[in-house]
Phi, psi and omega in degrees: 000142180288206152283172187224150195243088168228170188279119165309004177277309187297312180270103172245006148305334149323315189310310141320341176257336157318292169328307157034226117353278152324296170347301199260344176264296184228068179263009175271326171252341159220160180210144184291147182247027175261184174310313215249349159087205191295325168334262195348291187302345205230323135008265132337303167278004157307061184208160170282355220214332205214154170253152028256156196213132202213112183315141179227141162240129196222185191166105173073041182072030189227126171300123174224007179177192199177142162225167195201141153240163173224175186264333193205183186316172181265322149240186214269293186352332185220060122304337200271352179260106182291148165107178187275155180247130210267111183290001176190110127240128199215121175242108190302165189267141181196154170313342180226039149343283185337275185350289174286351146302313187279344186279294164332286165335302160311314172314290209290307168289325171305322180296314218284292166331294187315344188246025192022017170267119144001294208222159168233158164222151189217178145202153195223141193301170186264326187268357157301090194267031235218345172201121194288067226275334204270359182286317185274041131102019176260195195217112187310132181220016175144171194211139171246165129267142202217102181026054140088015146288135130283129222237100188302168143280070185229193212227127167232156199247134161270121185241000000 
């Protein structure tokens, strides 16, 4: 069976592991200001219709990945990079990571249309090498700090 694609709102038994997730990629450089932290943030994205909204990939009822968009930065810090973001993508390591990063992505842009934005922006740590984003159509457009990480900045034009 192939892998499945879905809205994390039909699995919201996930939804904790999203959390996660968020958590462990970037709890370190940010924090959530609600009660309940990222459960909240990943939550939130638990919906069919609206952003932010967020994809879980899975294959034979076992969960293995996840993406997210939002409508503007996720923090005020990267405000000056205007449009939607893809704010998590996240994949257990397996031989065809890359891929299944690319399919999500892929996911992540087909939404990003429906909703009519143009460009996605994302950012991935500088020393993070684990996905080949400038391989995959993004584009370096700036770099931050973020608690004492340097964090890229990048940009995809959506087609």
């Amino acid at each position: 069976m192939p892998i499945q694609i879905s809205y994390l709102a039909d699995h919201p038994e996930w939804i904790a592991k999203v959390a996660e997730w968020f958590e462990e990629e970037w709890g370190s450089v940010w924090k959530p200001r609600t009660f309940n932290g990222w459960w909240d943030i990943a939550a939130n994205h638990s919906n069919h219709s609206r952003l932010p909204i967020a994809y879980v990939a899975h294959k034979n009822g076992r969960i293995f990945g996840a993406a997210a968009l939002d409508p503007h930065p996720p923090i005020p810090l990267l405000d000056e990079f205007a449009g939607a973001w893809m704010s998590g993508l996240f994949l257990e390591r397996d031989p065809y990571e890359e891929y299944h990063k690319a399919l999500m992505v892929q996911k992540i842009c087909e939404t990003a249309l429906s909703f009519d934005h143009l460009k996605i922006h994302t950012i991935a740590r500088v020393a993070d090498q684990r996905f080949n984003y400038e391989g995959h159509g993004w584009e370096q457009v700036g770099t931050v700090e973020m608690a004492a990480c340097q964090v890229r900045v990048l940009q995809m034009i959506v087609r």
